[in-house]
C-alpha positions in Angstrom: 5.4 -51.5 50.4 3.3 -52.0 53.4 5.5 -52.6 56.8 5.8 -55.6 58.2 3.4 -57.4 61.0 5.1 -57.5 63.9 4.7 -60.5 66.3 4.2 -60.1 69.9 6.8 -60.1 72.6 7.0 -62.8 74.7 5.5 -62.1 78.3 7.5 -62.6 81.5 10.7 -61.7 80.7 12.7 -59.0 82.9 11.8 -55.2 82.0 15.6 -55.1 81.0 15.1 -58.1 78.4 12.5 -55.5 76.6 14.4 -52.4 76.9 17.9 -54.5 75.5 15.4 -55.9 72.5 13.9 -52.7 71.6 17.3 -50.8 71.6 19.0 -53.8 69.6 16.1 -53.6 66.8 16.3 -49.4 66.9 20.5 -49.5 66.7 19.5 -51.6 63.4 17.1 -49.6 61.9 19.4 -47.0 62.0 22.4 -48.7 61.5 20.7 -49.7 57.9 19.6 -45.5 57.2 23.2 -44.6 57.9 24.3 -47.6 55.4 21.8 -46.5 52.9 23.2 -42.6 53.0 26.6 -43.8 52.4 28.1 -43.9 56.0 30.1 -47.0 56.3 32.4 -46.5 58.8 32.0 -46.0 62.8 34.5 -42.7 62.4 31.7 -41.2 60.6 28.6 -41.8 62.5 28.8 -39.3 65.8 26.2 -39.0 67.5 25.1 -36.2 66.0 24.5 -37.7 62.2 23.1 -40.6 64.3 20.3 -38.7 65.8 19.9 -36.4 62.6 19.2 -39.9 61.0 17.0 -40.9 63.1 15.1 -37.5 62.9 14.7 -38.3 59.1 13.5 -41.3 59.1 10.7 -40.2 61.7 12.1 -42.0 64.9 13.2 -40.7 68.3 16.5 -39.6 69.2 18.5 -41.9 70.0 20.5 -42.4 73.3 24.3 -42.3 73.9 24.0 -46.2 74.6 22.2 -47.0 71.1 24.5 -44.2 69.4 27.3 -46.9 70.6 25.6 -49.7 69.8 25.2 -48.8 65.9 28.7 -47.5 65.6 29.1 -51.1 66.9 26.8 -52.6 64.0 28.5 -50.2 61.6 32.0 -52.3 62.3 
């Protein structure tokens, strides 16, 4: 299945707007990989299966912030 087009961001916002966005869409992504290996719960996703998901699915480690933010999805 091809990916999806993505639309582009809307201009003029604060730097911070784009860095929130772009962390909130990552945290899903991976909140979804770690859903799909069978990790349902926040207790189980430290930050290190975090960013060993993230290595698997061929995106960038993540940060402590976005670590927190899908353990937050995950609840």
């Amino acid at each position: 299945m091809p990916p999806l087009s993505r639309a582009p961001l809307p201009a003029g916002r604060p730097r911070e707007w784009y860095e929130t966005h772009n962390r909130r869409l990552k945290a899903m992504r991976l909140a979804i990989a770690l859903l799909d290996t069978g990790v349902y719960q926040p207790s189980h996703a430290d930050n290190a299966r975090i960013r060993a998901t993230a290595a698997r699915i061929g995106i960038h480690p993540p940060s402590d912030t976005t670590c927190r933010l899908v353990r937050t999805l995950l609840h």
